[in-house]
N, C-alpha and C positions, 0 to 999 in steps of 0.2 A: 761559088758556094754550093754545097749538094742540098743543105735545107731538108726539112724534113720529109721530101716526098720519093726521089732516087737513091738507089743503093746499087754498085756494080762492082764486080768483082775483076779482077787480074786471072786473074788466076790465083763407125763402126765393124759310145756304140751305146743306142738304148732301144725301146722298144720302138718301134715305126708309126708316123705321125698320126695322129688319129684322123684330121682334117683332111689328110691329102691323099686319102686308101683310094683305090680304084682308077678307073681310065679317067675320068673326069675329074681328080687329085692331079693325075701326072698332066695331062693336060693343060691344068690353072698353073701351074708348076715351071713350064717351061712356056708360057705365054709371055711375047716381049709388048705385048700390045691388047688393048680391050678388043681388037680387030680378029686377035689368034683364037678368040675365043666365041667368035660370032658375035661381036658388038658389046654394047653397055649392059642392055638387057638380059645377057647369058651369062656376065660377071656379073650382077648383081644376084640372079637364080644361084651361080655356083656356090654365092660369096655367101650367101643363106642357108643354104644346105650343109657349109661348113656352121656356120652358127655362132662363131667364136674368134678372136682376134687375138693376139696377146703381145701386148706390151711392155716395154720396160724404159726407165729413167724418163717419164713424162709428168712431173710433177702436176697437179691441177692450176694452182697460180703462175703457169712459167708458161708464156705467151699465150694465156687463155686455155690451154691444153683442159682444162675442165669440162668447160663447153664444149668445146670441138668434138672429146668425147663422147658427149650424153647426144650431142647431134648425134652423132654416125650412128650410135645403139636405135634412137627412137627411130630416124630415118630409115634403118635397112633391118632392124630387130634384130642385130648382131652382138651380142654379148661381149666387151670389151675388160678382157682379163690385164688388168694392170700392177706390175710389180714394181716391187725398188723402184718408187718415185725417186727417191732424191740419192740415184743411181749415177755414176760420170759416164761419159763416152769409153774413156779404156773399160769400165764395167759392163757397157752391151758387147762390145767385141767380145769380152771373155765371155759372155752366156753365148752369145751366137757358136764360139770355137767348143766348150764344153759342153752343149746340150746337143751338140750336132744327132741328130737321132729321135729327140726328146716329144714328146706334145710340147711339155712347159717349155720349149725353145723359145726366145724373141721369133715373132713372125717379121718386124719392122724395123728401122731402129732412127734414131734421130740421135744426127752426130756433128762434133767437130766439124768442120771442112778439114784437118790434118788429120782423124782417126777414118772421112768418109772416104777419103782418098789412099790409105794402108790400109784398109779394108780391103776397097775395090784390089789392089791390088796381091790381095795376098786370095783372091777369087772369093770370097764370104759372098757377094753379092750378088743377086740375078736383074740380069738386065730386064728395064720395063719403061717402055715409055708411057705416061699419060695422054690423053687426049689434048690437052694446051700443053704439049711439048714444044710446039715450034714459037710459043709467046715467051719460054725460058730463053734467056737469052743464051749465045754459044756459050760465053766465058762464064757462066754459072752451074753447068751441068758438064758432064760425064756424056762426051759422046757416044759412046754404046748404052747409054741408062743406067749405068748400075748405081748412078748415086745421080742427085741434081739439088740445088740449094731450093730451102724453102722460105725462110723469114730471116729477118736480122738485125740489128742495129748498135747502137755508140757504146761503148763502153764508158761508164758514168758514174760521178761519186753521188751515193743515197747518202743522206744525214737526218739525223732526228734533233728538231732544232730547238726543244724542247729539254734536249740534255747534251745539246753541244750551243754555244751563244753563237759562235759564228760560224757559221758552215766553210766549209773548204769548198772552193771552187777550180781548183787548177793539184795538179802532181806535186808541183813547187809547196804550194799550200799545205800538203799530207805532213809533210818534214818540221813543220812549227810544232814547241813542246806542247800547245795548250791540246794536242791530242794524243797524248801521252797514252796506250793501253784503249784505242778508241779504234783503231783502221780493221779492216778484216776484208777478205777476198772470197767469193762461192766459191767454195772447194780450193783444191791442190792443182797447181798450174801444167805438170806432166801428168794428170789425168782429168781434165775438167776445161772444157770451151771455152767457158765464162772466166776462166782466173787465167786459165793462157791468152785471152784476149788483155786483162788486167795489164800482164806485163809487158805485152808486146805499147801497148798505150804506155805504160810509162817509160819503155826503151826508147821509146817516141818523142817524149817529153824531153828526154835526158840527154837529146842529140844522136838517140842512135840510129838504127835504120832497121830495115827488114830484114837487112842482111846481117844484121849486127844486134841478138835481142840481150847481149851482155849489157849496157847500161841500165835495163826494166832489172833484171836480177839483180845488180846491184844496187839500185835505189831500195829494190823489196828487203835486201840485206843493211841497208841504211836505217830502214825505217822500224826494222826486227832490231838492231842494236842501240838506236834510243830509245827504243817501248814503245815507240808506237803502233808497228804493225802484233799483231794476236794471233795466234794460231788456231782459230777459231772458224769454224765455217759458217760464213753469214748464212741465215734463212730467217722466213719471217718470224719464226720463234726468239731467235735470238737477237731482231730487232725488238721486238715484243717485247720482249724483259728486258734488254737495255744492254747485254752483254757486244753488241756491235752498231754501236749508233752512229759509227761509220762504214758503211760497206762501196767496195768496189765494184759492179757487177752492170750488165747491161743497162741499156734506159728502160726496155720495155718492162723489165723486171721488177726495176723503182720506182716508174712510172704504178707500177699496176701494185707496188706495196703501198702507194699512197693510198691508195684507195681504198686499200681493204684495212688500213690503219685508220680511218675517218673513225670518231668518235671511239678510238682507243688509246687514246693520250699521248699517240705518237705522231707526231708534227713531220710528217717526213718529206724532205726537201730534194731536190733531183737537177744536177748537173751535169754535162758532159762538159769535161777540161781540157778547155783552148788548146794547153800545151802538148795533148795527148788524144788529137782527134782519130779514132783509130774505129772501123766500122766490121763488121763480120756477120756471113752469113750461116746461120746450120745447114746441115742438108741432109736429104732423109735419104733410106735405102730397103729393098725389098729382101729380106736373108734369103742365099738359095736352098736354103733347107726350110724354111719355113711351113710350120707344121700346117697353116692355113692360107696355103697360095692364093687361093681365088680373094679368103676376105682381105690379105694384104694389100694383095692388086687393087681393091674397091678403097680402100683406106688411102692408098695415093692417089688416087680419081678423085676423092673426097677433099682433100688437103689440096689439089691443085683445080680442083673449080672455084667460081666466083665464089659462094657460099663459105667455104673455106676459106679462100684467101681473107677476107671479110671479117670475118672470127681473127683471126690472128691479128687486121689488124685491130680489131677492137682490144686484145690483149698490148695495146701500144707498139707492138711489131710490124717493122715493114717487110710486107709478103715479096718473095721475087717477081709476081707477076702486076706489081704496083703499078712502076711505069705504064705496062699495056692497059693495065684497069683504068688508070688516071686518064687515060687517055681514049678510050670508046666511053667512060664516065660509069663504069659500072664499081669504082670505088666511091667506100661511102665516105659521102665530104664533112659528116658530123664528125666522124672518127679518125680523117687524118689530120682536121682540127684540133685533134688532141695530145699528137704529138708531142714530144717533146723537144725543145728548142735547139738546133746544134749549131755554132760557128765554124766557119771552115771548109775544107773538102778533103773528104780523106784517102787515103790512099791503100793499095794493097798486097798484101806480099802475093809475090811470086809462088808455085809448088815446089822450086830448089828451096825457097826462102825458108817457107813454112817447115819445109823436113829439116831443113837444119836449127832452126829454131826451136824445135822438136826435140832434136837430139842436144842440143844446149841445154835446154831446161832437165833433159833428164842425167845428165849429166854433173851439174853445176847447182842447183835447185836448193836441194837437201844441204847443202856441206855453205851455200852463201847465208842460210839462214840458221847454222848450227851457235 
């Protein structure tokens, strides 16, 4: 049983950047390490003098990303330009490929493991390693840097129990009429982490395998032609009014909507299903065009030290540097106490796996739920 504490894996023409002008731009630019640049102290100087950060598709409620935040601003006084919160992964690739040139470019991006990995290789990415590079483990990172996993977790049914009597606990469960016009997924599955993980979890359920994500699609088209599934993108608004008082979507996601549902009359409840134990991590990356190299660079230093790790998991996400923290005890033990419960051990696709699963969904997707 993996339990709430381990997660490991198998295997994102205009005017010229404003942040990155001068020798000390191209510098922060092509630096694969805080090392290249004369230490922490010299990235944090560069990463100031740019002043400014800019990101995309990091919602605030979406593993703590809030906090995380208003830390990095108050800690280095770096102004964090955040767009299209409630952006998908194929949406940062398209800003990274269309702004190529831009200020308002993604400096950063936080993505799929399947968008972080046709990114890297379509070259989008500059390599950089962090200072706890070597606590990543091998099979979660990109050996040159240009991508490495940062948080992750179960794929899980939220329920608001409150305007469902009985919650659904299992994939099997989804398919009963009493949720007639009630199921919903974050986003669209061929552009969105959290609703491609959806199906790969119910392919899961459905006896299929990694190799094989046709059973998740066709259960999703099961569930579209009795009424239950909606076409509708869960977020906490449209739990909030009642339009998806079933959602598919990470634990840490559920987990962290219960919370902020206290005292709003929504009872929301948080499973991850037995028959569809299915775990995935994000992973972030540095754009090689990135209008503000230096503050990107500090923004991964940021996200991959303790302090960071920490934050995330207080947003009920397991950080990739868990294991190592659990273990010299520098995770905090309030907050993986809060965890959310998983049965199981799960398992992970392969990178043949995921590209073809990739190209299934977008393939098949649209016309299984027409």
């Amino acid at each position: 049983m993996l339990g709430a504490v381990v997660l490991t894996t198998v295997t994102a023409c205009g005017a010229a950047p404003e942040g990155a002008a001068g020798a000390e731009g191209a510098k922060s630019a092509t630096a694969k390490s805080a090392k290249d640049l004369g230490g922490m102290d010299a990235l944090v100087k560069a990463a100031k003098q740019e002043g400014a950060l800019h990101v995309i598709a990091l919602p605030p409620d979406w593993a703590n990303y809030g906090e995380l935040i208003k830390t990095f601003e108050t800690k280095y006084g770096i102004k964090v330009e955040s767009e299209n919160p409630d952006a998908a992964s194929a949406d940062e690739i398209a800003a990274v490929k269309s702004r190529k040139g831009q200020k308002r470019a993604p400096d950063v991006l936080d993505l799929g493991i399947a968008f972080a990995r046709s990114g890297a290789e379509e070259g989008l990415f500059a390599p950089y390693k962090v200072e706890a590079w070597d606590r990543i483990p091998d099979a979660q990172k990109d050996a040159d840097g240009r991508w490495y996993n940062d948080y992750g977790g179960y794929v899980s049914i939220g329920c608001d129990a409150k305007r469902v009597p009985n919650c659904p606990k299992t994939f099997a469960d989804l398919l009963k009429p009493e949720y007639k016009g009630k199921v919903a997924l974050n986003g669209n599955p061929t552009k969105s982490g959290s609703a491609f993980g959806g199906v790969y979890a119910a392919a899961l359920a459905g006896k299929g395998s990694f190799a094989d994500i046709q059973p998740g699609i066709d259960f999703f088209g099961k569930l579209k032609k009795n009424g239950n599934f909606i076409p509708v993108e869960s977020t906490p608004a449209t739990v909030e009014k009642g339009e998806t008082p079933i959602s598919i979507d990470w634990d840490y996601l559920n987990a962290g909507y219960a919370d902020q549902f206290k005292g709003k009359g929504v009872d929301w409840q948080v499973a991850v299903p037995s028959d569809g134990v299915y775990a995935q991590f994000y992973s972030q990356a540095v754009s090689k065009d990135a209008p503000h190299p230096a503050a990107a660079r500090l923004w991964m230093e940021f996200l991959y030290s303790t302090e960071g790790q920490n934050l995330w998991l207080k947003g009920y996400a397991r950080p990739v540097l868990l294991p190592a923290m659990t273990t010299d005890g520098t995770a905090d033990k309030t907050l993986l106490a809060k965890l959310p419960e998983v049965e199981g051990t799960p398992s992970f696709p392969a990178p043949a796996e995921l590209d073809k699963a990739k190209a299934t969904l977008a393939e098949k997707w649209d016309k299984a739920l027409s």
